[in-house]
N, C-alpha and C positions, 0 to 999 in steps of 0.2 A: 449108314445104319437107319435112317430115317426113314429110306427108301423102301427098307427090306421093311420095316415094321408097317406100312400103309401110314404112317402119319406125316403130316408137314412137318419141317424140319422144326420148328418153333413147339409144336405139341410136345415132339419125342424128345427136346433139349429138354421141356419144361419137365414131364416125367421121366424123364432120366436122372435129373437135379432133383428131384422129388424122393426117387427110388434109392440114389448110392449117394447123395450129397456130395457130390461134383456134375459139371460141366461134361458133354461128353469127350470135348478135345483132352478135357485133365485129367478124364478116366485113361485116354487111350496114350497121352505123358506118360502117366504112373505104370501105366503097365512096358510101352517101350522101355524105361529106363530101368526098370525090375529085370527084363530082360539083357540088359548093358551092363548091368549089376554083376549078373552071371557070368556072361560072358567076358569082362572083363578078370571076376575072381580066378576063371580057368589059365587065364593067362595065355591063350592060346592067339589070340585075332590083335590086330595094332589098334588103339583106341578111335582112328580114322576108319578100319574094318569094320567094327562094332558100331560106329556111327552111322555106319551104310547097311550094315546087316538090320540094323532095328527100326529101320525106314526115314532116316534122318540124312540130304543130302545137304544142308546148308550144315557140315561139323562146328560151327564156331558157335551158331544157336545149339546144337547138342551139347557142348560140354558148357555153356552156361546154364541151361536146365539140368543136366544133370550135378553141376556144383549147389543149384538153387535147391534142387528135390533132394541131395546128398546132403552139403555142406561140403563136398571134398572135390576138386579137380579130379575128371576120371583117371589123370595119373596117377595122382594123392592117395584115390581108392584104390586105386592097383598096388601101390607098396604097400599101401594096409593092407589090403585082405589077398594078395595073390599067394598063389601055396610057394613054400622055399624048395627052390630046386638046388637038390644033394650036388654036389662038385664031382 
């Protein structure tokens, strides 16, 4: 991102944290795991899929950041919020 803007990466961290009050690694967290979010409520991908789809290849750091940014194991979030499938 840094790149694309013309600035040194130190400028664009400092007005990025300035602009949205995060970092921009924690910007681009929040928004992976928003996406993991989803994807795991459809119930359609294995929590290892959604790991790899939302650009995360180390999954052990994924579902610890997503329990840290949740509160829930993305299992935990999956029986919570995945829809009930009829019998």
């Amino acid at each position: 991102m840094a790149g694309q803007s013309g600035l040194s990466r130190r400028t664009f961290a400092r007005r990025f944290a300035t602009a949205t009050g995060r970092r921009p690694i924690n910007y681009v967290h929040a928004l992976r795991i928003e996406r993991a979010r989803q994807l795991i409520e459809a119930g359609t991908f294995s929590i290892d899929d959604v790991g790899y789809q939302v650009g995360y290849e180390d999954l052990a750091f994924f579902r610890r950041l997503f329990r840290r940014m949740t509160g829930l194991t993305p299992a935990a979030y999956r029986r919570k919020f995945a829809p009930i499938v009829a019998p």
